[in-house]
MISENU-582263 format. One record per atom (N, C-alpha, C): x, y, z; chain; atom name. Coordinates in nm, 2 decimals. Example, Ala and Ser with C-alpha at 12.3 -4.5 7.8 and 13.67 -1.06 7.14 Angstrom:
BEGIN
PT / c1 / c2 / c3 / mol / atom
PT / 1.32 / -0.57 / 0.78 / A / N
PT / 1.23 / -0.45 / 0.78 / A / CA
PT / 1.32 / -0.33 / 0.78 / A / C
PT / 1.28 / -0.22 / 0.71 / A / N
PT / 1.37 / -0.11 / 0.71 / A / CA
PT / 1.29 / 0.00 / 0.79 / A / C
This chain:
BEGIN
PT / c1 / c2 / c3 / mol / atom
PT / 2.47 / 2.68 / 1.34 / A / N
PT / 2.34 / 2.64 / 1.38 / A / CA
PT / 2.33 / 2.49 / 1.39 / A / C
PT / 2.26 / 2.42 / 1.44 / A / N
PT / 2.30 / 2.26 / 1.53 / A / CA
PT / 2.15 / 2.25 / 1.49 / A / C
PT / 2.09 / 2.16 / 1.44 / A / N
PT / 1.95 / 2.12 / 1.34 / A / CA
PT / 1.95 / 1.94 / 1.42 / A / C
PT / 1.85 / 1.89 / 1.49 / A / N
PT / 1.81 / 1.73 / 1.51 / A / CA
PT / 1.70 / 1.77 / 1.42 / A / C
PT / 1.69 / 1.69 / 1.30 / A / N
PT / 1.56 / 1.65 / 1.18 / A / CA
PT / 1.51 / 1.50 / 1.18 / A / C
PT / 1.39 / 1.51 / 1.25 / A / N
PT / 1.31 / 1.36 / 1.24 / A / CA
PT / 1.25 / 1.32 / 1.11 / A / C
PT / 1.30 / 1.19 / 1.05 / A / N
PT / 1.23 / 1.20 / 0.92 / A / CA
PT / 1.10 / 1.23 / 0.93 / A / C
PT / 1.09 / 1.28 / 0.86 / A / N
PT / 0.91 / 1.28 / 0.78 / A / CA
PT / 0.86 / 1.47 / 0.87 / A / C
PT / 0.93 / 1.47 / 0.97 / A / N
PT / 0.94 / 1.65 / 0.99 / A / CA
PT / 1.03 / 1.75 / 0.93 / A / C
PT / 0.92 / 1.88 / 0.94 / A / N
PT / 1.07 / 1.98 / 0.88 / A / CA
PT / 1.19 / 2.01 / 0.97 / A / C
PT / 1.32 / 2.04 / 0.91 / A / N
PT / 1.42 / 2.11 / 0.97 / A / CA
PT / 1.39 / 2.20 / 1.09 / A / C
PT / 1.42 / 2.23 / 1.22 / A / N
PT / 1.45 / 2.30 / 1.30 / A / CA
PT / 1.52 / 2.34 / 1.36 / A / C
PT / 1.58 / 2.46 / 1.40 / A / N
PT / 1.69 / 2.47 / 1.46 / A / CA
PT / 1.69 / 2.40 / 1.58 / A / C
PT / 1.77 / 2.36 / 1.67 / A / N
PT / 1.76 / 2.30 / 1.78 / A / CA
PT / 1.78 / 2.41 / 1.89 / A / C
PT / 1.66 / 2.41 / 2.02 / A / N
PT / 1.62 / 2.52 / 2.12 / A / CA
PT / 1.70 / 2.43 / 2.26 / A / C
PT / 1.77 / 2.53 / 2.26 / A / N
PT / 1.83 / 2.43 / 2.41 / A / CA
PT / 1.76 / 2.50 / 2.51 / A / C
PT / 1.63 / 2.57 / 2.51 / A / N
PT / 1.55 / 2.62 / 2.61 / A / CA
PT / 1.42 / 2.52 / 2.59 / A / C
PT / 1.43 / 2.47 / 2.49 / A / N
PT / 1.31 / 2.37 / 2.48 / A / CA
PT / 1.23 / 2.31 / 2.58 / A / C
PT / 1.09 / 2.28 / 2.62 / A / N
PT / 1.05 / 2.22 / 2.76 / A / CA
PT / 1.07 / 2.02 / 2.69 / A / C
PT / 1.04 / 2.01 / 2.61 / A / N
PT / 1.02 / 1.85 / 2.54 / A / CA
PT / 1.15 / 1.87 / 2.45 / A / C
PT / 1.22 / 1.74 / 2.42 / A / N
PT / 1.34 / 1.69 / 2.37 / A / CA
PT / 1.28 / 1.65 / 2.27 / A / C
PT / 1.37 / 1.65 / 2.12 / A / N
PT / 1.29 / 1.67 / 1.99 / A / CA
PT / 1.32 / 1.52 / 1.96 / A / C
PT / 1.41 / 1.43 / 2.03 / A / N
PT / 1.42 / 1.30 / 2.04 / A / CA
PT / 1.35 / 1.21 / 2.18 / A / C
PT / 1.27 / 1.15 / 2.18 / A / N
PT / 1.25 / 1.05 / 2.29 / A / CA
PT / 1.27 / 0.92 / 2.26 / A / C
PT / 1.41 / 0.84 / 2.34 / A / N
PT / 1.42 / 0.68 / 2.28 / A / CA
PT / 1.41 / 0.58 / 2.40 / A / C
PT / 1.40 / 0.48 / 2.40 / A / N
PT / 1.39 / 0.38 / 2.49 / A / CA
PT / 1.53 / 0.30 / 2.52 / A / C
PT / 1.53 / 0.24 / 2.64 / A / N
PT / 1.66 / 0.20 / 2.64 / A / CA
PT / 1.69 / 0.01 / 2.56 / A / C
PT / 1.69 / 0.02 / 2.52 / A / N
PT / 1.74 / -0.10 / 2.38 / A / CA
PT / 1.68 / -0.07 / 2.24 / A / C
PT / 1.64 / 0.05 / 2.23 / A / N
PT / 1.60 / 0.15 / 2.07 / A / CA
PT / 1.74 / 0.12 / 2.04 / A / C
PT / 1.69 / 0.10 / 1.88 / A / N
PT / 1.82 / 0.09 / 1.77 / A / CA
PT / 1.76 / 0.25 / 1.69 / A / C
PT / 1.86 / 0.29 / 1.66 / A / N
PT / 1.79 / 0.42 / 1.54 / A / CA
PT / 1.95 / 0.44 / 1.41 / A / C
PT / 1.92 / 0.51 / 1.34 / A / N
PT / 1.99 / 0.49 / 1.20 / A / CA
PT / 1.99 / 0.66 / 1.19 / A / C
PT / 2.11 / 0.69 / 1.23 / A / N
PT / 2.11 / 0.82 / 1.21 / A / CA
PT / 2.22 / 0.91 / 1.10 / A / C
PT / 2.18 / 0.98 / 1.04 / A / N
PT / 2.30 / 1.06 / 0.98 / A / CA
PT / 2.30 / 1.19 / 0.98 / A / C
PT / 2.48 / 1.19 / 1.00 / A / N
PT / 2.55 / 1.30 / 1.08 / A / CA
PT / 2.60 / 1.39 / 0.94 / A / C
PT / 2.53 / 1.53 / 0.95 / A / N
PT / 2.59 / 1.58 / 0.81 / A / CA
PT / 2.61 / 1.73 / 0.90 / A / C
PT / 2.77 / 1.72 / 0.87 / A / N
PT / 2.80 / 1.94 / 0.91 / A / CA
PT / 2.80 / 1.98 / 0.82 / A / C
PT / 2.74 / 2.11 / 0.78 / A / N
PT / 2.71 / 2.16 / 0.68 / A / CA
PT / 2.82 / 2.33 / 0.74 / A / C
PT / 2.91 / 2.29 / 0.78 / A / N
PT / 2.96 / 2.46 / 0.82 / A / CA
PT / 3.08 / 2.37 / 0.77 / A / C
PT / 3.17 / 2.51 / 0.76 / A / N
PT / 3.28 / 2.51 / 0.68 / A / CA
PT / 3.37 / 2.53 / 0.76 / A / C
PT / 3.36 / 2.41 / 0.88 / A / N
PT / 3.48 / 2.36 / 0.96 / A / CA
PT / 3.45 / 2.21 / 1.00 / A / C
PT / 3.55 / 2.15 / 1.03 / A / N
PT / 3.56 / 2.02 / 1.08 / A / CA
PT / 3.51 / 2.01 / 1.22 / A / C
PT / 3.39 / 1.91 / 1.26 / A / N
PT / 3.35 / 1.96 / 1.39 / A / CA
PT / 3.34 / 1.79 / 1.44 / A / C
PT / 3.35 / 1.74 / 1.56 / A / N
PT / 3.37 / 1.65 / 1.63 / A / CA
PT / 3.21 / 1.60 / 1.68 / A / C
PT / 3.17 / 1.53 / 1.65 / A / N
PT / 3.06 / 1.47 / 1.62 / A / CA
PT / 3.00 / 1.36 / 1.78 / A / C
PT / 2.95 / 1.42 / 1.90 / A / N
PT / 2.97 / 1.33 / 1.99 / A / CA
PT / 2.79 / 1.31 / 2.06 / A / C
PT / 2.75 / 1.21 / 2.11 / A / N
PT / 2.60 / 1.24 / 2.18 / A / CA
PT / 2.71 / 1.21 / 2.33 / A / C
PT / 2.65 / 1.33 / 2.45 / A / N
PT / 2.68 / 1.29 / 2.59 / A / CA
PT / 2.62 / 1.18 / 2.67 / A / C
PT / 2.71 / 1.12 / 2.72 / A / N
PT / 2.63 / 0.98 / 2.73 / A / CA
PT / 2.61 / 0.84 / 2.70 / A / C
PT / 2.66 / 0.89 / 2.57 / A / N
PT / 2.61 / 0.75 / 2.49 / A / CA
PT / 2.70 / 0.74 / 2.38 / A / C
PT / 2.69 / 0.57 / 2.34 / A / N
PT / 2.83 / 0.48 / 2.25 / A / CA
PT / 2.74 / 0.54 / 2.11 / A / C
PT / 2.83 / 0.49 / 2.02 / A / N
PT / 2.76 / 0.47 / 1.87 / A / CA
PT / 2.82 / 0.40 / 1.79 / A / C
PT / 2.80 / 0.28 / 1.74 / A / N
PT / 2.86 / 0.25 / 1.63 / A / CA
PT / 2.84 / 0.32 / 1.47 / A / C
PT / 2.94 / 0.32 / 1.39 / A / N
PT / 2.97 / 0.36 / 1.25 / A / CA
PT / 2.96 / 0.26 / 1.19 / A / C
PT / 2.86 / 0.23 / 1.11 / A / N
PT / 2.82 / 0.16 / 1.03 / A / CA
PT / 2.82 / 0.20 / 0.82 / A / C
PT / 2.84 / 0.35 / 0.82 / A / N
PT / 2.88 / 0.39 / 0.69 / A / CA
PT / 2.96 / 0.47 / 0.72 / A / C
PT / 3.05 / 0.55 / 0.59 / A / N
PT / 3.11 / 0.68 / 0.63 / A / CA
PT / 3.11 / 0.72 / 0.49 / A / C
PT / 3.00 / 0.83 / 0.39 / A / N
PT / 3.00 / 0.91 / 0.32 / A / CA
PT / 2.95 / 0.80 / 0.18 / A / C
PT / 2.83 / 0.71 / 0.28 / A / N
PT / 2.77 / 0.61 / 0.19 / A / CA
PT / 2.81 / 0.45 / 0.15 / A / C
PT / 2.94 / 0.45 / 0.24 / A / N
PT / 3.03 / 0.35 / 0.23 / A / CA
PT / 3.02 / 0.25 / 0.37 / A / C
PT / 2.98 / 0.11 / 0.36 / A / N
PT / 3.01 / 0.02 / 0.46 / A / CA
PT / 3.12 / 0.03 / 0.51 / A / C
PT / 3.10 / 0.05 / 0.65 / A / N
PT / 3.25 / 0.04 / 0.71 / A / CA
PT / 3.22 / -0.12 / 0.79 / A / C
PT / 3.38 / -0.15 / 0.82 / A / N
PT / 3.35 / -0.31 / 0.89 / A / CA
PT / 3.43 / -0.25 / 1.05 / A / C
PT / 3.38 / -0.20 / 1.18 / A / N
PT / 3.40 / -0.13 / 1.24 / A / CA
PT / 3.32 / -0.19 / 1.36 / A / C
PT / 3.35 / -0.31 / 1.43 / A / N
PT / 3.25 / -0.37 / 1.53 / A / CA
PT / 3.33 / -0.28 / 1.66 / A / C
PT / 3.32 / -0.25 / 1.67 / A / N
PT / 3.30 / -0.11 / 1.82 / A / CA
PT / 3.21 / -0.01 / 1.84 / A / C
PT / 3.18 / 0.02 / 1.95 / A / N
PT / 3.18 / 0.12 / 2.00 / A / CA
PT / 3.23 / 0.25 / 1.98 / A / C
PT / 3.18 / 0.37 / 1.96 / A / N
PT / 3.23 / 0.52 / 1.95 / A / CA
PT / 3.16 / 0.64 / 2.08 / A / C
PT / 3.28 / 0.71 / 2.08 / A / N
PT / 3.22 / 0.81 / 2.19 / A / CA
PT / 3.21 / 0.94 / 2.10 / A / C
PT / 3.30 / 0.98 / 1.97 / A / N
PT / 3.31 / 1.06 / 1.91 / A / CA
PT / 3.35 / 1.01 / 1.78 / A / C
PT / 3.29 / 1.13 / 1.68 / A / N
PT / 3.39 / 1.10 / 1.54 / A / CA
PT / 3.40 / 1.25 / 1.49 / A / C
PT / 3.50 / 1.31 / 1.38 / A / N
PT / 3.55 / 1.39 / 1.36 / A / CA
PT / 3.46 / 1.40 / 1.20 / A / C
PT / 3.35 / 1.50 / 1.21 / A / N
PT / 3.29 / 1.51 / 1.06 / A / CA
PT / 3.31 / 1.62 / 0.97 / A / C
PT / 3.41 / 1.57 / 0.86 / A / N
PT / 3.46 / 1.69 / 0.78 / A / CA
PT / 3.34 / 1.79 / 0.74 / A / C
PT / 3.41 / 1.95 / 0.71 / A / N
PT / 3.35 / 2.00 / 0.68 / A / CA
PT / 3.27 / 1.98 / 0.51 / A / C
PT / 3.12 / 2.10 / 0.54 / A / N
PT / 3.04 / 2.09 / 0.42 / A / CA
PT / 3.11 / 2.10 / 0.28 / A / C
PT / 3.11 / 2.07 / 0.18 / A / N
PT / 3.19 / 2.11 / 0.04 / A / CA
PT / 3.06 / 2.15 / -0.03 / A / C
PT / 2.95 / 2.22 / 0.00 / A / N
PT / 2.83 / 2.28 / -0.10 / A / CA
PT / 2.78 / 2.22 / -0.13 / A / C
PT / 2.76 / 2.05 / -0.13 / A / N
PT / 2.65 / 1.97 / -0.21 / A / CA
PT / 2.55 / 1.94 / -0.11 / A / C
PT / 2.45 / 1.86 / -0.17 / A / N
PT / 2.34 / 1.78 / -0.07 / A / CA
PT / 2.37 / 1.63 / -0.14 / A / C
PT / 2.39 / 1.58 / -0.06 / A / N
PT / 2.42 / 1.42 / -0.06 / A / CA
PT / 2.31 / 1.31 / -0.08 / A / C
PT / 2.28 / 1.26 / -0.18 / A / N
PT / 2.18 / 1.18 / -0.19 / A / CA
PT / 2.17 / 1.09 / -0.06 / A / C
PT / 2.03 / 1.10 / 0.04 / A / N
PT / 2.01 / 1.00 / 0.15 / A / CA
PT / 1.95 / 0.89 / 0.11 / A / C
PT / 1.99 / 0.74 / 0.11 / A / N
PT / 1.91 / 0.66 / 0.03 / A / CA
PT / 1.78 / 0.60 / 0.16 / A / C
PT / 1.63 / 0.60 / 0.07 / A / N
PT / 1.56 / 0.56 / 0.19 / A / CA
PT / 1.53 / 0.41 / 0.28 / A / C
């Protein structure tokens, strides 16, 4: 099951029949997103379209000035990970 969660809304499954996109951004929007798989496989983590830099990985500063088109996000191990606000 594939979940986009806007802060401050509940969880939803994501409807790829949807008429409205559960994200609307502008083009020079910055946003601060985190990427959590919660299935018990390693899954490749990509938005169509568009770059992303990596600025943490599992709470950790990374020093990482590029560009990404994908990243590889290990599977769930049963916890919930403290998000700091």
């Amino acid at each position: 099951m594939f979940m986009i969660t806007v802060d401050g809304q509940p969880p939803a499954p994501f409807d790829p029949h949807a008429i409205q996109p559960n994200i609307t951004v502008h083009q020079g929007d910055v946003e601060d997103w985190i990427i959590e798989n919660r299935s018990r496989e390693s899954h490749a983590f990509h938005i169509h379209q568009i770059h992303f830099m990596l600025t943490k990985w599992g709470g950790v500063p990374v020093d990482e000035p590029f560009l990404r088109d994908a990243i590889d996000v290990p599977y769930w191990e049963g916890r919930v990970r403290d998000i700091p606000g």
